[in-house]
N, C-alpha and C positions, 0 to 999 in steps of 0.2 A: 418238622421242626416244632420244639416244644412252645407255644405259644405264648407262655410266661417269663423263655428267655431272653433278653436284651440284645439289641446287635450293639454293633460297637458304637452306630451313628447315634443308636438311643442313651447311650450310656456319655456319649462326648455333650449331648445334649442336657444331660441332666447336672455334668459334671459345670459346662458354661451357666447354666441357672443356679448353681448353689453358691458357685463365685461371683456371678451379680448379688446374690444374697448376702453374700459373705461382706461384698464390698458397700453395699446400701447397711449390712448393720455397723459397719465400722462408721460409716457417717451417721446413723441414729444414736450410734455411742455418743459422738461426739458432740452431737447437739443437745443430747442427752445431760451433757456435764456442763456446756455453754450458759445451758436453760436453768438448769440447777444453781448455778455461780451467780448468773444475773437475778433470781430469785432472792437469794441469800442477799446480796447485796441491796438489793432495791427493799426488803426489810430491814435489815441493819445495819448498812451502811458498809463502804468500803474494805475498810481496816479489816472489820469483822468476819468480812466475807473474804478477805485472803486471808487472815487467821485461818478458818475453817475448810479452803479449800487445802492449807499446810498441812492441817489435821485430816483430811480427807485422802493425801497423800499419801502420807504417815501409814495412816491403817490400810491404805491396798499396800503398802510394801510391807506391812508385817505380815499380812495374808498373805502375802505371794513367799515371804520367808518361810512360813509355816508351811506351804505347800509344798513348798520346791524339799523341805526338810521331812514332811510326812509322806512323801513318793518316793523314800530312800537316799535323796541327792548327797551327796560327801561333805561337810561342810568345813572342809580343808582343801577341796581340789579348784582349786581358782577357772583352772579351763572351764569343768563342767558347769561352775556358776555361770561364767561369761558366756557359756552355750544356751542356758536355762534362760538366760535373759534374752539373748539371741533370739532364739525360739521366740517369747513373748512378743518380743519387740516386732518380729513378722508375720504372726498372728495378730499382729495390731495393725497390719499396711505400712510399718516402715520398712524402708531399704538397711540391713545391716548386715553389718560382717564380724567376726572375730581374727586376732592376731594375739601372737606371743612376744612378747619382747623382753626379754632377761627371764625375771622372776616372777614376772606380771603376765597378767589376761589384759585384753583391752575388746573392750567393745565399740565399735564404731561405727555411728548412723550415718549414713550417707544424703537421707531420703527421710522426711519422717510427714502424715499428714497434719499433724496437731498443730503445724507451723502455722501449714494452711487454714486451717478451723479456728488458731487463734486471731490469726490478721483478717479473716472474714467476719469476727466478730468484734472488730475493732481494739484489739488486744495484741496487736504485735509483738511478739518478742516474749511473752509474758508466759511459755511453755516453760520454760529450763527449768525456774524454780519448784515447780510440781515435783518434773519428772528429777531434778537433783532429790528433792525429799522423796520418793518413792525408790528411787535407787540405793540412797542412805538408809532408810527403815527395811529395807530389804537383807540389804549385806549386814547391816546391825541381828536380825533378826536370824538369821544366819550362823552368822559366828563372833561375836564379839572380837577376835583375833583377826579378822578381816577388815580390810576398807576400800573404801572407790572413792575416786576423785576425778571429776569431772576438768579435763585438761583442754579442752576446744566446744565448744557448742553453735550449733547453725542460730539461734535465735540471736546472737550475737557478732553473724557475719562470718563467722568462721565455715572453712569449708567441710567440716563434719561436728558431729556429737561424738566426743571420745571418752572413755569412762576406762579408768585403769584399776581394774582390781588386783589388790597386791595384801599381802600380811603384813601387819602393824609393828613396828619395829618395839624390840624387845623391850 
């Protein structure tokens, strides 16, 4: 046996250590952005500091526009958006799903950790408005003729995060 090959025990092994890794950076993310917000704030004060973190939104959802637009993505096909974002959002440790409904995509979080990260840092509830401006400079960024609108969200007791992307009416 070639001694460089992997058995499968060695490969199930390497696969469980790169998903603790995976799920310790999602939590360094997150602390990452907690530490940054409280920084920001304790220099200039509240207001400022959710000014900045709106702005901070803002620019990861035109960078992820710009992304999802410079990888080829359609910027007419509602589904493939709402996959694209799919994809992000469990690359990120949330639970989601996509559905169709008429002429609309919807994405829908079931699960998300940033709930968790925010009520650990004494900010309960205080997720949506990010993640509603990262979704909005997203689909803006996207297609002008596009929009999402945020119809349920768990930080507000609702049983998911529902986000309907649909084309702006004529």
């Amino acid at each position: 046996m070639n001694p460089e090959a992997k058995t499968v025990a060695d490969l199930e092994k390497q696969r469980a250590r790169m998903e603790r890794d995976w799920q310790s950076m999602i939590r360094i993310t997150h602390d990452f952005f907690h530490s940054w917000r409280e920084a920001v704030e304790e220099r200039l004060g509240k207001q400022a500091a959710d000014e900045v973190q709106m702005r901070f939104w803002e620019i990861v959802g035109v960078g992820t526009g710009k992304m999802y637009l410079e990888r080829g993505g359609n910027p007419e096909d509602l589904d493939q958006i709402a996959y694209t974002m799919l994809r992000a959002s469990q690359v990120m440790g949330e639970t989601a799903r996509t559905a169709r409904e008429g002429g609309a995509s919807l994405l829908v979080h079931e699960a998300c950790p940033w709930l968790d990260s925010f009520r650990e840092r004494g900010a309960a509830g205080q997720c949506q408005a990010g993640c509603d401006n990262w979704f909005q400079a997203t689909v803006r960024t996207i297609s002008p003729r596009l929009q999402v609108v945020t119809e349920s969200a768990l930080p507000a007791g609702d049983a998911t995060c529902t986000r309907r992307f649909s084309r702006k009416a004529p």
